[in-house]
C-alpha positions as CSV (number, residue, x, y, z in Angstrom):
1,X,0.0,0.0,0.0
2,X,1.4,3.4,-1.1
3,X,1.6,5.9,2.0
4,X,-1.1,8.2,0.7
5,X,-3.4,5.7,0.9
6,X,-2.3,4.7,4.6
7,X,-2.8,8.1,5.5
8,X,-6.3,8.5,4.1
9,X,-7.0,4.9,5.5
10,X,-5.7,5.5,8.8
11,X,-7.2,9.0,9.0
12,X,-10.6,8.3,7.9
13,X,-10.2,5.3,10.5
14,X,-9.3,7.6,13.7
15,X,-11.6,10.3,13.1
16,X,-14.3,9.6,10.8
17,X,-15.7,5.4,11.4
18,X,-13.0,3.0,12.5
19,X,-16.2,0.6,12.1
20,X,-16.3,1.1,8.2
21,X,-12.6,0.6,7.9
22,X,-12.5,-2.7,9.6
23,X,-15.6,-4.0,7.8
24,X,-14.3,-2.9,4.6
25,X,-11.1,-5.0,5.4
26,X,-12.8,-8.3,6.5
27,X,-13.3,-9.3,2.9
28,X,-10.7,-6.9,1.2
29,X,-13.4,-4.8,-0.5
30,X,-11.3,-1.6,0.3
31,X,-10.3,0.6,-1.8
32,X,-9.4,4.2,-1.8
33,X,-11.0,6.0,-4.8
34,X,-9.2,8.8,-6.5
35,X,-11.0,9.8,-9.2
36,X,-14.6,9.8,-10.8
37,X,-16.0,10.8,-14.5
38,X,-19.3,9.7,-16.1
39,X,-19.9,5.9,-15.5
40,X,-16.0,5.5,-14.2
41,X,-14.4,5.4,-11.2
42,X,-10.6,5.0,-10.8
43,X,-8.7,4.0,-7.1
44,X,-5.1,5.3,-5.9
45,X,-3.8,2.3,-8.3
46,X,-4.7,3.7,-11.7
47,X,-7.2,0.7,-11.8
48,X,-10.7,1.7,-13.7
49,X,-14.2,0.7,-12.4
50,X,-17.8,0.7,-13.7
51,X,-20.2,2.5,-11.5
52,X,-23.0,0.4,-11.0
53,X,-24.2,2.3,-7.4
54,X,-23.8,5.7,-8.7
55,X,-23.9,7.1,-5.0
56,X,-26.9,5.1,-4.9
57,X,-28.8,7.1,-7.3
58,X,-26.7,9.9,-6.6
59,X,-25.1,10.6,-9.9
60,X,-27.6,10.0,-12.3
61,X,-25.8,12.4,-15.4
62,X,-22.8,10.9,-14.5
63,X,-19.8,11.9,-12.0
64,X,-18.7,15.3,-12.4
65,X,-20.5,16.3,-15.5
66,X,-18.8,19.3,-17.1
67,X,-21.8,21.1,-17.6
68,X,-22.6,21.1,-14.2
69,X,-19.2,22.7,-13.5
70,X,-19.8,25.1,-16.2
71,X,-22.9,25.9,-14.4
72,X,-21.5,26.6,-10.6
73,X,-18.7,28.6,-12.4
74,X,-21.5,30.9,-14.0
75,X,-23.3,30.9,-10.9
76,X,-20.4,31.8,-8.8
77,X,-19.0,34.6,-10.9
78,X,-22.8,36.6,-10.4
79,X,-21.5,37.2,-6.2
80,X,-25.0,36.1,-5.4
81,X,-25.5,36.0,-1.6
82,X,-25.1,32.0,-0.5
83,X,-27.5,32.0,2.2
84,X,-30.6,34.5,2.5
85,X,-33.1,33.9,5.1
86,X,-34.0,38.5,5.7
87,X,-36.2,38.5,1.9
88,X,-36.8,36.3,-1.3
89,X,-33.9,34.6,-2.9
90,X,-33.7,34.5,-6.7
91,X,-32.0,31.2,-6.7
92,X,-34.8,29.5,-4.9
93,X,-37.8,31.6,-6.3
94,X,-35.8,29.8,-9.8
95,X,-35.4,26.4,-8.8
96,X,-39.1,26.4,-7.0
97,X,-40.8,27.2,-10.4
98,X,-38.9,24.6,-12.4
99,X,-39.6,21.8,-9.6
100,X,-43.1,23.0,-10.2
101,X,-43.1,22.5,-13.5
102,X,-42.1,19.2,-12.8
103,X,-45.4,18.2,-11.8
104,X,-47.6,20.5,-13.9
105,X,-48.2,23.1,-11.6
106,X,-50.0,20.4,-8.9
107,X,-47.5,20.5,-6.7
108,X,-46.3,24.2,-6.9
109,X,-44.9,24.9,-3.3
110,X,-41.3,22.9,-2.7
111,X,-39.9,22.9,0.8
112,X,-36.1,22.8,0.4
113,X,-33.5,21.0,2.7
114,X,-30.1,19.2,2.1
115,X,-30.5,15.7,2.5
116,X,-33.7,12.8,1.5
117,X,-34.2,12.0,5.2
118,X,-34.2,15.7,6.0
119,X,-37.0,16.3,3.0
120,X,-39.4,12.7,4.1
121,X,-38.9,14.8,7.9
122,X,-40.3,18.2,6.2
123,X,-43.2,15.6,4.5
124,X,-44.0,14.5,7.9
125,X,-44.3,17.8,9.8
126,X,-46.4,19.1,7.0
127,X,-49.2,16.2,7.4
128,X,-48.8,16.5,10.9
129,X,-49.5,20.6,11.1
130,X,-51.8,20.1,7.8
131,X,-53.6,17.2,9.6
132,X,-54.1,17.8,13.2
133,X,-53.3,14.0,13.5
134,X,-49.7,12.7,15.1
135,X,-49.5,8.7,13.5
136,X,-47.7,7.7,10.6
137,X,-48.2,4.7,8.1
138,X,-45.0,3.3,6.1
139,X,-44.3,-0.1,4.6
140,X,-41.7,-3.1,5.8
141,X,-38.8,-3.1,4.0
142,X,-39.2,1.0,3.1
143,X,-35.9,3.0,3.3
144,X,-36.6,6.8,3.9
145,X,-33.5,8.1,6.0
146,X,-31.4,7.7,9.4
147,X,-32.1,10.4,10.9
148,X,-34.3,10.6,14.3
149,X,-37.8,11.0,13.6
150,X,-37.7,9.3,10.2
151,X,-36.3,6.5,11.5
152,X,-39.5,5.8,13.1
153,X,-41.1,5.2,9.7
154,X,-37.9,2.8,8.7
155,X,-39.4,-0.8,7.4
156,X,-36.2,-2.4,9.2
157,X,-36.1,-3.1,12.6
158,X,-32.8,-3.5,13.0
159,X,-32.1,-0.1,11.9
160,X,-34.5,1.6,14.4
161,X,-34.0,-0.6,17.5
162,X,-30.9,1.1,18.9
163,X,-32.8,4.5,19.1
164,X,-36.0,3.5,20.0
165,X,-38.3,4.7,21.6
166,X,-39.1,6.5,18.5
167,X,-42.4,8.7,17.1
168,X,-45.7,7.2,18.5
169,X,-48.1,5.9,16.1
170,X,-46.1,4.3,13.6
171,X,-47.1,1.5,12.2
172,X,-46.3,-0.9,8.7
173,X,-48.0,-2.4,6.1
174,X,-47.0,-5.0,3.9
175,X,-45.7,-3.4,0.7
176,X,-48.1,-3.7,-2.4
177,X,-50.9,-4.6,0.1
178,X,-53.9,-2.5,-0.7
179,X,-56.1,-4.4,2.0
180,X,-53.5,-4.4,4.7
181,X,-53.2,-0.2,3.8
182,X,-56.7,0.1,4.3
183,X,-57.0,-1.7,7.4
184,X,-54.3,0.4,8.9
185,X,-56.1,3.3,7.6
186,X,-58.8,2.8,9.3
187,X,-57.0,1.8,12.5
188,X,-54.4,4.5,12.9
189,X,-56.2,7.5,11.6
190,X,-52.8,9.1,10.3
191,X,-51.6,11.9,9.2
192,X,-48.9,10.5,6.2
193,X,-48.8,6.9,4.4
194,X,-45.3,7.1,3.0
195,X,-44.4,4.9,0.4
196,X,-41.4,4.3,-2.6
197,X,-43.0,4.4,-6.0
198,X,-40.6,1.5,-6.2
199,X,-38.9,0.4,-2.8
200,X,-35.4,0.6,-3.8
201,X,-33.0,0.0,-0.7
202,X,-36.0,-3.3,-0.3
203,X,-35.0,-5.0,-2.9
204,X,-36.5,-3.0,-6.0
205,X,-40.1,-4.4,-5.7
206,X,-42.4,-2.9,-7.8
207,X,-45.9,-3.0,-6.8
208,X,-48.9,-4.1,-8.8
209,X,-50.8,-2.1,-11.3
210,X,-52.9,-0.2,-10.1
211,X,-51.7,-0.5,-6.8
212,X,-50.4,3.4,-6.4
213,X,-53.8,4.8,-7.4
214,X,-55.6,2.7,-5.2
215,X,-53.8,4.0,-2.6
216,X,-54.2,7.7,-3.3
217,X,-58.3,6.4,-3.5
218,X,-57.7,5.4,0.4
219,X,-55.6,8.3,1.9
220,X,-58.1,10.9,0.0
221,X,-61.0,8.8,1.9
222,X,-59.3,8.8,5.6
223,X,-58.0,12.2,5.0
224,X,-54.6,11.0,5.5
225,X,-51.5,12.7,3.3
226,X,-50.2,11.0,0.3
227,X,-46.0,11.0,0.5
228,X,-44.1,9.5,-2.2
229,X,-40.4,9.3,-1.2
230,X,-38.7,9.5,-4.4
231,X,-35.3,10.2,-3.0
232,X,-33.8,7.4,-5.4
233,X,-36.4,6.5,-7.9
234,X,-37.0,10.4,-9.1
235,X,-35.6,12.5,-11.7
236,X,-35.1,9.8,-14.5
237,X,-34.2,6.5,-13.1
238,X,-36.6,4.9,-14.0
239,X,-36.9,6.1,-17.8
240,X,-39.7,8.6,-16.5
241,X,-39.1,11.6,-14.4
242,X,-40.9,9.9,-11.5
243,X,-41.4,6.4,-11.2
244,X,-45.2,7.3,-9.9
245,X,-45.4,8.3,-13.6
246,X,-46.3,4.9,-14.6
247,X,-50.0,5.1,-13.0
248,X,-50.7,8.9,-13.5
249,X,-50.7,9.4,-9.9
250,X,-49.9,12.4,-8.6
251,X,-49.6,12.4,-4.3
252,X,-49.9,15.5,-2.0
253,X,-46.3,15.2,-1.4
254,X,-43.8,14.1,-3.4
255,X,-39.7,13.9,-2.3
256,X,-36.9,14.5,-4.3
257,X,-33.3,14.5,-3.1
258,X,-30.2,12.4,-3.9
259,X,-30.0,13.2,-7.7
260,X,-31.6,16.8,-7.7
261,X,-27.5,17.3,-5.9
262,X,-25.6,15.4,-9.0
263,X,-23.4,13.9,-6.4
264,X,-22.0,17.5,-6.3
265,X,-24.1,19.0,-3.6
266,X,-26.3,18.6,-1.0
267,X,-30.0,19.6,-2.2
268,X,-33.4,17.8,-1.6
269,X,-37.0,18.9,-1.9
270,X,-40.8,18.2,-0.5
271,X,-42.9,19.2,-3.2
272,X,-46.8,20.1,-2.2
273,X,-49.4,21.6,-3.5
274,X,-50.3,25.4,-1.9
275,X,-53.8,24.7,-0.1
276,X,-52.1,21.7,1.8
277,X,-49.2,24.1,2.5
278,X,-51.4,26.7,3.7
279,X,-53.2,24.5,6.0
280,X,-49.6,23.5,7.9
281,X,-48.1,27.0,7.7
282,X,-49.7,29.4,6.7
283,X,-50.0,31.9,8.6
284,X,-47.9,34.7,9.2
285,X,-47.5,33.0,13.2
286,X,-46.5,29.6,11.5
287,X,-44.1,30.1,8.6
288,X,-41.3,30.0,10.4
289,X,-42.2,26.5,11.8
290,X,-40.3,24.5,9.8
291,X,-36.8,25.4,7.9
292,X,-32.7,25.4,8.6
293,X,-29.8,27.6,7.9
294,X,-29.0,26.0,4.4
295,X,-32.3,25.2,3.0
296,X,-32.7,26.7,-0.6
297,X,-28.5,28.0,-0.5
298,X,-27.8,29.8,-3.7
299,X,-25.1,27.5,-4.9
300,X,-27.4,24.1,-4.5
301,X,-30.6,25.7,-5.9
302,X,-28.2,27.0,-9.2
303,X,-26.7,23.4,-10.2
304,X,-30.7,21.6,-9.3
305,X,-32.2,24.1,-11.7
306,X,-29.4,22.7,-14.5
307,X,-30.0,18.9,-12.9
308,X,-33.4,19.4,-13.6
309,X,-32.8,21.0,-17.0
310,X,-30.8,18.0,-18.3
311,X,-32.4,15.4,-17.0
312,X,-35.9,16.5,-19.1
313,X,-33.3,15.7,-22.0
314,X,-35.6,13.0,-23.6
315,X,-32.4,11.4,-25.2
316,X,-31.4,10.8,-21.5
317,X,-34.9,9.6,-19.8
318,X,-35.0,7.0,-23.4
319,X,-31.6,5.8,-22.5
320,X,-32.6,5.2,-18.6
321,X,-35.3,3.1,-20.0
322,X,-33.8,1.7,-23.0
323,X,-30.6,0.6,-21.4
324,X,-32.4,-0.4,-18.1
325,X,-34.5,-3.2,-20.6
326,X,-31.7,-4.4,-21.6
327,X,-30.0,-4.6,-18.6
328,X,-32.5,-7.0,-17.4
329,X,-33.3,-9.1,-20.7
330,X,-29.4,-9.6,-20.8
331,X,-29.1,-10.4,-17.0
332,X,-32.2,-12.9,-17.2
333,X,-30.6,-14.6,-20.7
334,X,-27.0,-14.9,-18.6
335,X,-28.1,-15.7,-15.1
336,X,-31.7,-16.6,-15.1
337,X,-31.8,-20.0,-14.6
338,X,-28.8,-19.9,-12.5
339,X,-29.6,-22.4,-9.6
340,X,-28.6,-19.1,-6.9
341,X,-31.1,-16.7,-9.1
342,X,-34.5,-16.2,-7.8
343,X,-35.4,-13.0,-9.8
344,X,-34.6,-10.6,-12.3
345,X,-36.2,-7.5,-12.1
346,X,-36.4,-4.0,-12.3
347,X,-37.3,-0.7,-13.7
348,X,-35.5,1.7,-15.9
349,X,-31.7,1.5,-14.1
350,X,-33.2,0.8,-11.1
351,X,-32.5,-3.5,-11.3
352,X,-32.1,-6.4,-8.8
353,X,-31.1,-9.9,-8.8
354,X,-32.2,-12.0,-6.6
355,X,-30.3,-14.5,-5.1
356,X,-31.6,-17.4,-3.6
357,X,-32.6,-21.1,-4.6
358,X,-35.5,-21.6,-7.0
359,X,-38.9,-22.5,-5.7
360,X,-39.9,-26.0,-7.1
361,X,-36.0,-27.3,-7.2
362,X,-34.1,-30.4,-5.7
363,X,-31.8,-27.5,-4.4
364,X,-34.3,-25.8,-2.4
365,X,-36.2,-28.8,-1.3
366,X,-33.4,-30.3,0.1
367,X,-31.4,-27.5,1.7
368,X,-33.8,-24.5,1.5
369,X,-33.0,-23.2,4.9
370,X,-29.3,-23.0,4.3
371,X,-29.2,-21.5,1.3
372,X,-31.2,-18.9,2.1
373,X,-29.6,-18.4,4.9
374,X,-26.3,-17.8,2.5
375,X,-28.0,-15.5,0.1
376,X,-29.0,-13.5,3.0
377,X,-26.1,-13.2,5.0
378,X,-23.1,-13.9,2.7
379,X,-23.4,-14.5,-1.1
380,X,-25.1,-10.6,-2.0
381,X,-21.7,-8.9,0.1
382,X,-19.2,-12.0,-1.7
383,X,-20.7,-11.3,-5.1
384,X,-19.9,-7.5,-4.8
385,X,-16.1,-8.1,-3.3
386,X,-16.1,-10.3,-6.5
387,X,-17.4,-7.7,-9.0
388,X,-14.9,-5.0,-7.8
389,X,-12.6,-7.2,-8.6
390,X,-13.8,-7.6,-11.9
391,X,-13.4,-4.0,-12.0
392,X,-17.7,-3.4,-11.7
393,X,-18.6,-1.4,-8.4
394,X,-21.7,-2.2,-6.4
395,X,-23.6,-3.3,-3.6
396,X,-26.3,-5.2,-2.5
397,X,-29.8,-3.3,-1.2
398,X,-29.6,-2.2,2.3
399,X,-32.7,-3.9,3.5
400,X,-32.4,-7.1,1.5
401,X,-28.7,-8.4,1.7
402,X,-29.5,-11.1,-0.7
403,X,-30.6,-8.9,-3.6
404,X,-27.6,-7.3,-5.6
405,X,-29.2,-3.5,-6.2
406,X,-27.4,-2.2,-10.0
407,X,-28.0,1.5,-10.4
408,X,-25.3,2.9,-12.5
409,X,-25.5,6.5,-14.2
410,X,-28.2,6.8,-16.6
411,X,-25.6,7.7,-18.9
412,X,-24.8,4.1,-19.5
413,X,-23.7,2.6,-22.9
414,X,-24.7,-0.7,-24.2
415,X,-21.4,-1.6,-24.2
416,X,-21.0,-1.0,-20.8
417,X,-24.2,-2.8,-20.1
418,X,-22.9,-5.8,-21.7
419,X,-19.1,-5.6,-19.6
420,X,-21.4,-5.3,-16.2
421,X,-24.1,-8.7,-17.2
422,X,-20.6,-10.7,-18.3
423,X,-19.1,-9.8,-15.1
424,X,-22.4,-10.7,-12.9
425,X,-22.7,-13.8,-14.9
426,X,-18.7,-15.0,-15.0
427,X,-18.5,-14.7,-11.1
428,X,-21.9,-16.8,-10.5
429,X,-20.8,-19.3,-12.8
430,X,-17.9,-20.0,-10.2
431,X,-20.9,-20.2,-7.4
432,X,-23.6,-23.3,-8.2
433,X,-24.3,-23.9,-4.7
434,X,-23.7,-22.3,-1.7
435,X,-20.9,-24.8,-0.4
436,X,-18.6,-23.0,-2.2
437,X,-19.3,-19.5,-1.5
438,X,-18.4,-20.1,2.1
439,X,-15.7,-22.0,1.3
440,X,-13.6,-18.5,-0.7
441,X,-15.2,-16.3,2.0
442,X,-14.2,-18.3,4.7
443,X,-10.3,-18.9,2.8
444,X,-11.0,-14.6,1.9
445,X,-11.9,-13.3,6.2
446,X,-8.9,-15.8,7.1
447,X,-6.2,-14.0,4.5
448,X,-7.2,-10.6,5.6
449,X,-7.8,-12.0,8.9
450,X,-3.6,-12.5,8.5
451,X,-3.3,-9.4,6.5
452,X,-4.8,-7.2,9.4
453,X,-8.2,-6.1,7.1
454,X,-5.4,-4.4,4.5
455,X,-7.0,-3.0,1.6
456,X,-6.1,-4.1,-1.5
């Protein structure tokens, strides 16, 4: 290891997470990353990667596009004032009106904040203040943020058990479940349901059709508010601008964060519509109820409106969807009836496989318990340490360990469609059965185990 990268390592490891460091160096995922540009990554080595996590969702035009630098150069050389909380900023009044746009005027009143957890948090204080009611009604497996209040509408217990006791009145509904929704519905009385268009960080399960208009039928009825977190499905993943596109659905909330930045900059957004926002704050003793120091900075608000502007490029959004098709054709014709390949599925560049044995085999009949045991817990984190070492980043999704989550740029070539299937599919030809995944991670913790977690 060259001593830069000891230094970063070792720094990054005393004052940032020594926990990531050492889990990083139990299988010898580690790297140190150097360098980033469209669908690329390089590390410290000069060795190139294929972004297939994209900051999960992050970097949907690509790391460090250059018109997005051309755009904070522009914006920077005007001496606008960064943060301006005493009258209206230009910068936000801007970006406002093109997120409005967005949605055909139905949601015209954005909320602005830095981060997707931050934005669901501004969703639920609105239906609370909008509502009068204090309950909240997510689905299992949902990823919305860490931070304190939303974890209390996290689908994953294990994420919200070391901070609970959490919000009161939370409770979870099957995803894709339009009886168990109504049920709760009637039960809790709440103020928000809030629900991915497509749970992402669950394993990219895409509900029913029908199933997102349904529920907008419900929460009208109880009077509870519609969220739709689409911190990583929005602004073109999913070959649409929003993956609630696909049903013509439009919710009384709808958040944006994660690509509305580029990977550049922290920006995210609650969109509403104004007679909802009135009800919550509006009043001249209520509009100061919700808000922080940084929401709507010049800086962000300048490279979203470009974000926004390029992403309505319909050359992009056809690429999302045409690419994303044939990422999943070609990853069912290579892998499909692999007898460790439960599903293939997807939408736009939003695609999972689904690792597991088959239903109905001599595999899973005979050892169904151990191998999904493996999937779970092992073969999604092996098969990523494999693919960066076939030069492909990625990682499994958050909730689901056993479903490998591929999300690169939606600037993604064929080409480089077909170098990401060929790797998936040459590293789970080595992997019939789960015997022999535990085997090369067992031989893999006991070399760096040896090696004292060294990255490699």
């Amino acid at each position: 290891m060259n001593d830069p990268d000891r230094a970063i390592i070792e720094r990054f490891g005393r004052h940032i997470s020594p926990s990531f460091v050492r889990l990083l160096g139990v299988l010898g995922y580690g790297r140190v990353f150097t360098r980033a540009e469209d669908v690329w990554l390089w590390d410290s080595k000069g060795r190139r990667y294929l972004d297939a996590l994209a900051g999960f969702g992050s970097a949907n035009l690509g790391h460090n596009p250059p018109a997005l630098f051309e755009a904070i150069r522009a914006h920077l050389s005007r001496d606008l004032p960064g943060i301006l909380h005493v009258g209206p900023s230009s910068s936000a009044a801007v970006l406002g009106e093109a997120l409005s746009a967005l949605t055909g005027d139905a949601l015209d009143v954005s909320m602005l904040a830095l981060s997707g957890a931050e934005a669901v948090d501004s969703a639920m204080k609105l239906a609370r203040a909008a509502t009068g009611r204090r309950g909240f009604v997510s689905c299992e497996g949902g990823y919305h943020g860490l931070d304190l209040g939303v974890l209390s509408i996290m689908g994953t217990g294990r994420i919200r058990a070391p901070f609970e006791p959490l919000l009161e009145h939370c409770a979870r509904v099957r995803f894709g479940d339009i009886d168990a929704l109504d049920a709760a519905l009637r039960k809790h009385k709440p103020a928000a349901f809030v629900i991915e268009p497509v749970m992402a960080e669950g394993g990219a399960e895409i509900p029913a059709p029908g199933y997102l208009a349904a529920a907008k039928s419900l929460c009208q009825k109880s009077g509870a508010v519609l969220v739709f977190d689409e911190v990583q499905t929005g602004l073109g993943r999913t070959g649409r601008m929003f993956a609630h596109q696909r049903e013509g659905v439009v919710p009384d909330v709808l958040v944006l964060g994660k690509a509305l930045g580029a990977g550049l900059v922290p920006m995210s957004a609650a969109l509403t519509s104004r007679a909802l926002h009135e009800r919550a704050f509006g009043t001249m003793d209520r509009f100061d109820l919700h808000g922080s120091t940084y929401a709507g900075y010049a800086l962000g608000c300048a490279v979203a409106v470009e974000v926004i502007a390029r992403t309505q490029n319909q050359a992009l959004l056809d690429n999302a969807r045409d690419r994303g098709a044939s990422l999943r054709d070609k990853l069912r014709a290579r892998v499909g009836s692999h007898p460790m390949v439960r599903d293939v599925r997807g939408d736009g560049l939003l695609v999972a496989v689904e690792l597991g044995a088959k239903p109905d085999t001599l595999l899973r009949r005979l050892t169904a318990a151990a191998v999904d045991a493996v999937s779970e817990k092992v073969l999604g984190q092996w098969l990523c340490v494999r693919l960066l070492e076939h030069n492909v980043v990625a990682q499994p999704a958050t909730q689901k360990w056993n479903v490998l989550k591929l999300t690169p740029p939606l600037t993604i070539t064929e080409a480089a469609v077909d170098t990401l299937v060929e790797s998936v599919g040459a590293i789970l030809d080595a992997y019939p059965d789960p015997v022999r995944v535990l085997r090369d991670a067992a031989v893999r913790v006991t070399e760096q185990w040896r090696a004292k977690g060294a990255f490699r």
